[in-house]
Residue, then its C-alpha position, 0 to 999 in steps of 0.5 A: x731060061x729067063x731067070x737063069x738069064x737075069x741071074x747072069x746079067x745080075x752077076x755082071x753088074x755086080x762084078x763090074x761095081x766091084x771092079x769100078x769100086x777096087x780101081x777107084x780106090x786104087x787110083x785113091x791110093x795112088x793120088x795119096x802117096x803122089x801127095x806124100x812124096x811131095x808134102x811128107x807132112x801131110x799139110x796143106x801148103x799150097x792152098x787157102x780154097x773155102x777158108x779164111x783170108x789173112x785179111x780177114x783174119x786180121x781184121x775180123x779176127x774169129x776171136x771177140x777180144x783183140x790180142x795185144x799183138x793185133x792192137x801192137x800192129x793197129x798202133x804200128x799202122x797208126x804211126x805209118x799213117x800219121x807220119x805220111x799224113x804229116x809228111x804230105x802236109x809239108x809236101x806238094x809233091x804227089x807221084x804215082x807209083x809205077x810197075x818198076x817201084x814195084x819190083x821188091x813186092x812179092x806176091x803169094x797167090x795161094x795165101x794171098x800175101x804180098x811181101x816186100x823185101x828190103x835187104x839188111x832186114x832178114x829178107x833172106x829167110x823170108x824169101x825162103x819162107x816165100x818160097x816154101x808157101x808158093x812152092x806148093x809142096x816142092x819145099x818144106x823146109x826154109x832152111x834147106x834152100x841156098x841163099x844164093x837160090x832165094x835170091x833168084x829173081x825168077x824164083x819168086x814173082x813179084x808185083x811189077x810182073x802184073x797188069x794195072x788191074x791185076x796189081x790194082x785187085x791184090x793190093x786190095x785183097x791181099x795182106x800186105x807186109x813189110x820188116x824194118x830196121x834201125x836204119x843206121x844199124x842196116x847201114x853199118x850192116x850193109x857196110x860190113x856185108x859189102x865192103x868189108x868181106x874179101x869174097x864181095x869183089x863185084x860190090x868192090x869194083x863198082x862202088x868201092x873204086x867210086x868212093x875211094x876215088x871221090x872220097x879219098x885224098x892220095x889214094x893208092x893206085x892198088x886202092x884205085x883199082x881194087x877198092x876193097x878197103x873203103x872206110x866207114x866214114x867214106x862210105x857216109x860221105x858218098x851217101x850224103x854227096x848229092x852228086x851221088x843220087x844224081x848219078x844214079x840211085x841208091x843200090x837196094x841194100x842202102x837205099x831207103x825202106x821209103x823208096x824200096x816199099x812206099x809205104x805213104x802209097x801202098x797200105x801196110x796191113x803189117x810191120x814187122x820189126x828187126x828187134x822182134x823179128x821171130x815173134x812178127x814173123x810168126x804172126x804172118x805165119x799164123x794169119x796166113x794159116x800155115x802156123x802151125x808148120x811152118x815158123x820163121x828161121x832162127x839161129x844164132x848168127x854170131x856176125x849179126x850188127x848189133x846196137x853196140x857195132x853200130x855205136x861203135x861205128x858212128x863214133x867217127x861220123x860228125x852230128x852234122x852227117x849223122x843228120x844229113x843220113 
């Protein structure tokens, strides 16, 4: 009777292990395909746990010998820092930054990125990339997403939205970047994008009307009330009047990189250039660990300012407004 007993209770353990191990491994399959549905790629968008930073990768590259992309951005970062130490030679003034001066910083938490934009510098497909590392799995390709839904605030957090501490930790521990651009070129960019596109009414009614009105002499009552033919050169002239700033600042598509990004108070450890945007880009991408999925953007853009539209522009534009720019 007794070993027919242990006979039977050696049976039950043995059943109830092979019922735990069938469910484990279904649940397994089940987690699996959740992952598949979300990331079809079967990569790691979300997360850096256990790995490197981009920080350290960039400054403690696991490779003895610098490449010359890293030495290109130490020299980059140099200039940054010598032209800031010059600048505050010559000036006294010294202003703390404020949560509001923070609002063009995003911040990727997983990747531990803090990027800011700065419009007329391809900040539109960087955004879309923005949201493809913070969507964890919700986006896998850049270029799937609208342009008008990158551009809404609430879908990327930025610095401001932080406390003191909190910004103070990321803007240590985070890999800070940024993409410039010629700055005439980005104004005459800014211009064609702004004022002359029919579909930019908003843009016309609030700054086109303003400038015709102050700039130009005999204007039309249509132009008054339309203000959707404004003139290059009329444009300069409302940005170098200082009555202009005086009445309230710059909109963000012309306002200066300096005022949107601070970079003589916040430590750029990248800049990106609009001439070798792919390239810069992809370096970030490759820091960041997710390089080898994920590259920036590229199609030909045929309405793009190039450096012959900008020349072409400033032909009119008098030496003397072109300094005061």
């Amino acid at each position: 009777m007794k070993p027919a007993l242990l006979e039977v209770m050696r049976m039950n353990r043995i059943c109830r292990m092979v019922l735990a191990t069938c469910l484990g491994s279904f649940i397994l399959v089940i987690f699996y395909f959740q992952i598949m549905r979300r990331n079809p790629f079967g990569v790691d968008i979300c997360c850096r746990k256990g790995s490197r930073s981009p920080l350290q990768e960039l400054y403690n590259p696991t490779q003895l010998e610098l490449s010359s992309t890293a030495v290109l951005h130490q020299t980059r970062r140099d200039q940054v820092t010598d032209t800031c130490r010059a600048n505050s030679a010559v000036s006294r003034k010294r202003r703390v930054l404020t949560p509001n001066d923070l609002k063009h910083l995003v911040v990727d938490e997983d990747h531990e990125l803090i990027y800011c934009y700065v419009p007329k510098v391809a900040c539109t497909n960087w955004k879309r990339l923005m949201m493809v590392l913070t969507g964890r799995g919700k986006y896998s390709d850049p270029m799937e997403i609208p342009a008008s839904e990158a551009h809404v605030s609430a879908n990327l957090k930025t610095l401001n939205q932080y406390s003191i501490p909190e910004i103070n930790h990321r803007l240590k521990s985070y890999m800070k970047f940024l993409f410039v651009r010629e700055p005439f070129e980005r104004l005459v960019s800014a211009y064609r994008n702004k004022f002359t596109q029919k579909y930019n009414t908003s843009f016309h009614k609030r700054y086109g009307t303003k400038i015709i009105k102050r700039q130009r002499k005999n204007a039309t009552q249509e132009a008054l009330r339309k203000g959707d033919d404004v003139k290059f050169e009329e444009f300069v002239a409302y940005l170098i009047d200082p009555h202009t700033q005086r009445e309230e600042p710059f909109n963000e598509h012309w306002q200066t990189v300096y005022s949107l990004c601070h970079p003589c108070h916040i430590h750029y450890d990248l800049v990106g250039k609009y001439e070798t945007l792919e390239e810069d880009s992809n370096y970030v991408l490759q820091l960041a660990g997710v390089g080898s999925y994920l590259k920036f953007p590229t199609y030909a853009k045929s309405t793009r300012t190039t450096d012959e539209m900008t020349t072409e522009f400033f032909q009119n534009i008098s030496s003397e407004h072109q300094t005061q720019l």
